[in-house]
C-alpha positions in Angstrom: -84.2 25.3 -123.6 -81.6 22.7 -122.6 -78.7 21.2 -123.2 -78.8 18.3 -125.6 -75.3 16.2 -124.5 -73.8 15.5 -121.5 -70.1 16.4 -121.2 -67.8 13.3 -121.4 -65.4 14.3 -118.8 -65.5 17.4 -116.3 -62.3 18.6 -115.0 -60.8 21.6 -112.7 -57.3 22.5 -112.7 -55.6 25.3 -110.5 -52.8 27.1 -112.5 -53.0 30.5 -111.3 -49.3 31.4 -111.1 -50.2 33.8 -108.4 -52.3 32.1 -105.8 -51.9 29.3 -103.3 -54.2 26.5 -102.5 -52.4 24.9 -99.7 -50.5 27.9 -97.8 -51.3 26.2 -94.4 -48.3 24.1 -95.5 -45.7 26.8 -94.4 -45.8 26.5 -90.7 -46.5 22.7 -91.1 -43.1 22.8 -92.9 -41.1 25.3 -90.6 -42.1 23.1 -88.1 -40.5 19.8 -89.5 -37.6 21.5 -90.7 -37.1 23.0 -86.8 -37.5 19.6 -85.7 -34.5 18.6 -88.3 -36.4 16.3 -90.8 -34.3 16.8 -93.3 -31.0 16.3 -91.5 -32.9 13.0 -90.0 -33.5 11.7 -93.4 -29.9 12.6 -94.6 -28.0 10.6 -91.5 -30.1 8.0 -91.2 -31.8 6.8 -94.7 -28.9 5.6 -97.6 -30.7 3.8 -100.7 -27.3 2.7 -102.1 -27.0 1.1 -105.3 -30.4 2.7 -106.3 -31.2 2.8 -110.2 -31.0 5.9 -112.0 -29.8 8.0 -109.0 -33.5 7.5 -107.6 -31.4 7.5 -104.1 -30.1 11.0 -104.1 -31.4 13.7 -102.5 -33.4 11.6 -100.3 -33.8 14.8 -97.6 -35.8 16.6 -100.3 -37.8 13.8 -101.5 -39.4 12.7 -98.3 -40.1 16.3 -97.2 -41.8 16.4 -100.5 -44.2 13.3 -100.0 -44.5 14.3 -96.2 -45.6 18.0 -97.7 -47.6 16.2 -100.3 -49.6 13.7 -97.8 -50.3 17.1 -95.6 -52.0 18.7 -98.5 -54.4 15.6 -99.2 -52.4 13.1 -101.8 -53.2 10.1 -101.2 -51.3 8.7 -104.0 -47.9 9.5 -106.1 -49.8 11.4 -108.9 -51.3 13.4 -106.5 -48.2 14.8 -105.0 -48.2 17.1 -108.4 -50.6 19.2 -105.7 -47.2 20.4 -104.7 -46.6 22.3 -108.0 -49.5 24.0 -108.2 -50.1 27.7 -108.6 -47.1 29.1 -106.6 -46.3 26.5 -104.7 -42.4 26.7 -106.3 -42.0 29.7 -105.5 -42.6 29.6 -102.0 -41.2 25.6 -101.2 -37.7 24.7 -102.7 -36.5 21.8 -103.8 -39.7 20.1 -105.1 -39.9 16.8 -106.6 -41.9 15.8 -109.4 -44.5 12.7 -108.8 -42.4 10.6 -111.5 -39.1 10.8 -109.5 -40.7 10.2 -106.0 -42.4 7.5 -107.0 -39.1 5.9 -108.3 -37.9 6.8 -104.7 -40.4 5.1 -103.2 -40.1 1.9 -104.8 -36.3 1.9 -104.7 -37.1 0.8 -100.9 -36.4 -2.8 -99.4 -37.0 -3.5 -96.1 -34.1 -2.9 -95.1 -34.6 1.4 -96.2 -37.7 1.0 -94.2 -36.5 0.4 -91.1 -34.0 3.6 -91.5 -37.4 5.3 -91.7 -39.0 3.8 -89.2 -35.7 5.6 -87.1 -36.2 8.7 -88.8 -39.3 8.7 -87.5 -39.1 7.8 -84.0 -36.5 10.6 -83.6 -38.6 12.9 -85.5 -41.4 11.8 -83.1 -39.5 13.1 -79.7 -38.5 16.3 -81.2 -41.9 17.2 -82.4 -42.6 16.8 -78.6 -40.0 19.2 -77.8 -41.6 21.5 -79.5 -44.9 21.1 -79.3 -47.9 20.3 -77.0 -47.5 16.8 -79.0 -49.3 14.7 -76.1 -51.2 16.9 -73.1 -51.8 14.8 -70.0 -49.5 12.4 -70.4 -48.0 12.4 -67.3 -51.4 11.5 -65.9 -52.7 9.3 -68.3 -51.7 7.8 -72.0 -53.3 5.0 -74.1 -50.7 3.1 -76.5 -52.8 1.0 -79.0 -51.0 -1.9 -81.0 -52.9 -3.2 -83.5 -52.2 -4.8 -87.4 -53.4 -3.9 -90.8 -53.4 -5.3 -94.3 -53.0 -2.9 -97.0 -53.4 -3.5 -100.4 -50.7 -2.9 -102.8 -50.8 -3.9 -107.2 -47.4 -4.9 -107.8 -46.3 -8.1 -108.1 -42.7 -7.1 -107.5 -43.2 -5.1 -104.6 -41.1 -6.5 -101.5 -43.7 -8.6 -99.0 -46.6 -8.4 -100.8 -48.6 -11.4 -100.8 -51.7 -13.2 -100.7 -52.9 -13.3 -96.9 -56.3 -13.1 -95.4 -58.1 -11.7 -98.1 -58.2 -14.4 -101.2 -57.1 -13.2 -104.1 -55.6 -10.1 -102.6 -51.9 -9.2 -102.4 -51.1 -7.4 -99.1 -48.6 -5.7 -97.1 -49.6 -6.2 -93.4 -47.9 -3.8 -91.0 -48.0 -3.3 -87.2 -49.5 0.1 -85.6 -48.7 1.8 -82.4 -50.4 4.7 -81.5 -50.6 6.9 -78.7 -52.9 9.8 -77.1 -54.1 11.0 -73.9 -57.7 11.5 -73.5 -56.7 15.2 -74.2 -54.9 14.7 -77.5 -55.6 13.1 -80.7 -54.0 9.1 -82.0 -50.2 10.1 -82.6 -48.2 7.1 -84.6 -46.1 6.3 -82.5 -44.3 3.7 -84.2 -44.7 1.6 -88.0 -43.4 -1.9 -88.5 -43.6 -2.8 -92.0 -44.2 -6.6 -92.9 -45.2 -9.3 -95.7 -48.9 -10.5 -96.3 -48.5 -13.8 -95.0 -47.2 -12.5 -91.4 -49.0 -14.2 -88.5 -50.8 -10.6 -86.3 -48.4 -11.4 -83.7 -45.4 -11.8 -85.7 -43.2 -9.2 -84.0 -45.5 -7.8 -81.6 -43.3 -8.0 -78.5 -40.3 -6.0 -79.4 -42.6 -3.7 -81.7 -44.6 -3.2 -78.0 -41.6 -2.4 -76.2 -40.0 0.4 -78.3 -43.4 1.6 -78.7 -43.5 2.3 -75.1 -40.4 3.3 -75.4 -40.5 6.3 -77.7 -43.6 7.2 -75.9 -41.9 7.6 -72.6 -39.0 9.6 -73.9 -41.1 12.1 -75.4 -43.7 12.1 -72.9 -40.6 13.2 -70.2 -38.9 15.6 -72.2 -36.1 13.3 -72.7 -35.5 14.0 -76.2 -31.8 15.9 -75.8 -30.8 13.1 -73.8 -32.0 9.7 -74.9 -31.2 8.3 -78.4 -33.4 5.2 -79.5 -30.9 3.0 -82.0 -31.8 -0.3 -83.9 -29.0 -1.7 -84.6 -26.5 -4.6 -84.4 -24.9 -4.8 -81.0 -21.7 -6.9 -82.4 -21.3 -3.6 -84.7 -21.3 -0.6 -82.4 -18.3 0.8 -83.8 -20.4 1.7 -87.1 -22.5 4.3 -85.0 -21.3 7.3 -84.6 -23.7 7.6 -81.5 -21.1 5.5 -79.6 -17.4 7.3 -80.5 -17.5 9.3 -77.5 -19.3 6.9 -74.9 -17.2 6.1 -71.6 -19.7 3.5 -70.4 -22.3 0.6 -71.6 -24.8 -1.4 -70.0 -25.8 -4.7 -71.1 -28.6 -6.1 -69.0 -29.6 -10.0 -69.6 -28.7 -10.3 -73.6 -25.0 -11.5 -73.3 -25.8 -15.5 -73.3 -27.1 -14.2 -76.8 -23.7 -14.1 -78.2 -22.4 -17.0 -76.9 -19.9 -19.6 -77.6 -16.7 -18.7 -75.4 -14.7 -18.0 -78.4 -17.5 -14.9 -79.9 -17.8 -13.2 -76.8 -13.5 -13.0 -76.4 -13.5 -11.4 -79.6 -16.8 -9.3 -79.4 -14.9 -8.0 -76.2 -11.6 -7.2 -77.8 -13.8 -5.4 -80.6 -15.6 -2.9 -77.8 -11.8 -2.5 -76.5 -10.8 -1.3 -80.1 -13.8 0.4 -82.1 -15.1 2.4 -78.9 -11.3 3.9 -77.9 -13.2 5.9 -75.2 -14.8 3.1 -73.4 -13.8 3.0 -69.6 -16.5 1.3 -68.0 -18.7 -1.6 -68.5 -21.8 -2.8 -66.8 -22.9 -6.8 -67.7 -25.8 -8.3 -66.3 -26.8 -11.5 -67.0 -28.4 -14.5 -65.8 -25.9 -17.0 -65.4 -26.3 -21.3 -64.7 -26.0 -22.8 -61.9 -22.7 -24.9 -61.5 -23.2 -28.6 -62.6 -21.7 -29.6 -59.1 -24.7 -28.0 -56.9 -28.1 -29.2 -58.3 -29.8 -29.4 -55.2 -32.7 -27.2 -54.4 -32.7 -25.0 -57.3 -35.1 -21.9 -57.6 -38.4 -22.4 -59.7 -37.3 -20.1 -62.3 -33.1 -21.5 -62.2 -35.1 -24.6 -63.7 -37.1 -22.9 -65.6 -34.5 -20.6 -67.5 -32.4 -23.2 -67.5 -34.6 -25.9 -69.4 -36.0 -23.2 -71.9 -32.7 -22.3 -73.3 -31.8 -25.7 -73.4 -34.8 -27.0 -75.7 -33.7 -24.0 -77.8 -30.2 -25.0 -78.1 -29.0 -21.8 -76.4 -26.1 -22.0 -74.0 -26.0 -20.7 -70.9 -22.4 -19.8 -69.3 -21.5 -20.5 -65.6 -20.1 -17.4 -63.8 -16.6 -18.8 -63.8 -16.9 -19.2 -67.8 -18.0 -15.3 -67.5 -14.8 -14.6 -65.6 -12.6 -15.9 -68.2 -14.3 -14.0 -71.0 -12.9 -10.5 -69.3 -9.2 -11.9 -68.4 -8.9 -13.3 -72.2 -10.4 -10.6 -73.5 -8.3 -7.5 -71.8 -11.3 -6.2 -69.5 -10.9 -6.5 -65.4 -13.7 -7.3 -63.3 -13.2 -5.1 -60.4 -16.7 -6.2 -58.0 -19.6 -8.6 -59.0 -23.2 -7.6 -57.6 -25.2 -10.4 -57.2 -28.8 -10.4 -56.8 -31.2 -13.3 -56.3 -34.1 -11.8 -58.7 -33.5 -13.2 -61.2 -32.1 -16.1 -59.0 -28.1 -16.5 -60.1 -27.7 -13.0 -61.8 -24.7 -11.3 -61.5 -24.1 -7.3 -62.8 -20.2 -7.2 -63.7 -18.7 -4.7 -62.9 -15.5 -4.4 -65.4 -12.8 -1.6 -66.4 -10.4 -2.8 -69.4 -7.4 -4.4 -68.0 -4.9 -1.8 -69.8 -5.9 1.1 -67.5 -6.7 3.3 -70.6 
């Protein structure tokens, strides 16, 4: 005897109010909560202006996907794994799939990045606490490399059609790192739209790659703190109320006219009251008056920045920066490597 139809659908659903399918979630958790995920996410990601309050709480609702994504979802639905059986009553502060996955789109680019420095933190202080990358001292592979991932909504920030015809993308940057004792650790994420060019990016995304990688793999975590940010706006970190001295090393000609850098100067003066000292090295041109025998790379440095329409300030323009400005220059190094670079040594001119 047999059966004579087929079922339509067959289905399996774990609702046992008394038992746990994913209890190897518990020390995954007390692990991210001792390396402070939650009061990452709280200081650094703010979704203001959200819809609907689908900003709030945003501690709870990205320890929720992060639980989610450990126990297998591989989507927003899935994360209703998380309320399974008694998986309330031994995790707090559960979100349901509908109200993460208006989180989740609530993000711009912009509330990206904040995770992207959420997770680089989050990344040094799981080495702290863990044998996160064995043999690194000896030997480490970073590997940078791009992928395109499909995504369905038209609306969705950067999606568009790129390589693949017909296809809407996102196409991010990848860093991971591991040691030929250790498994691939993401190191670092750089979201971007479909159409990016694979290189888009790639330098600066290399360098704070390397970066985090170093801080973590020598135990700098309590010491170093990696920032992206706006260096015109360091008076909006709270990382910088109590620093006594900054370092600038070959950006300043970045900022330039004359009239910018007096102010930008007067601003360090005022928004970082405990400033003392202040370190400037930059590359600077050579005077108009003295052409002969120039270095290779004065040419070169100089002719570069001058198809780009970037100006580069003589040291006496430098000096008057600092006197207008309020800060003293109290000795100039000067090295020849970079040919005509000079590191400023400056106090501010008030003696505070």
């Amino acid at each position: 005897m047999q059966v004579s139809h087929t079922p339509a659908a067959v289905s399996a659903v774990f609702d046992d109010p008394n038992l746990i399918a994913h209890a190897g979630l518990i020390p995954v958790m007390r692990l991210a909560e001792r390396c402070g995920l939650s009061h990452l996410v709280t200081q650094k990601v703010k979704l203001t202006g959200a819809r609907n309050g689908a900003g709030a709480s945003a501690d709870a609702k990205v320890t929720s996907i992060v639980a989610g994504m450990a126990a297998g979802a591989d989507s927003i639905d899935d994360l209703n794994v998380l309320r399974h059986g008694a998986m309330p009553t031994l995790f707090g502060g559960i979100r349901a799939p509908s109200t993460l996955g208006a989180f989740l789109r609530a993000f711009t680019h912009g509330h990206a990045l904040q995770l992207h420095a959420v997770h680089r933190r989050f990344l040094t202080a799981l080495a702290a606490h863990t044998t996160l990358l064995p043999g690194s001292g000896e030997k480490a592979f970073i590997d940078v490399d791009s992928t395109h991932k499909r995504v369905y909504g038209r609306a969705k920030q950067g999606a568009e059609y790129g390589r693949f015809k017909g296809i809407r993308t996102l196409h991010p940057l990848l860093a991971t790192a591991c040691t030929p004792q250790s498994r691939p650790v993401i190191a670092t994420v750089r979201m971007r739209r479909g159409k990016a060019a694979d290189s888009r990016g790639a330098p600066k995304f290399v360098s704070e790659a390397l970066t985090t990688a170093a801080v973590a793999e020598n135990g700098l975590q309590d010491r170093v703190t990696l920032i992206q940010g706006d260096a015109r706006k360091l008076g909006d970190y709270p990382e910088f109320k109590d620093m006594e001295l900054m370092a600038s090393f070959l950006m300043g000609h970045d900022f330039w006219p004359w009239e910018n850098y007096v102010e930008l100067f007067r601003q360090f003066r005022t928004q970082l009251p405990n400033l003392k000292h202040f370190l400037l090295c930059d590359t600077h041109r050579h005077p108009d008056d003295a052409t002969a025998d120039l270095p290779l790379f004065t040419m070169g440095f100089e002719t570069a920045h001058a198809l780009m329409g970037q100006y580069i300030p003589t040291r006496p323009e430098w000096e008057s920066v600092f006197e207008e400005s309020g800060w003293k220059c109290v000795r100039q190094h000067a090295y020849s490597t970079p040919a005509n670079t000079v590191i400023f040594q400056l106090e501010r001119a008030d003696g505070a």
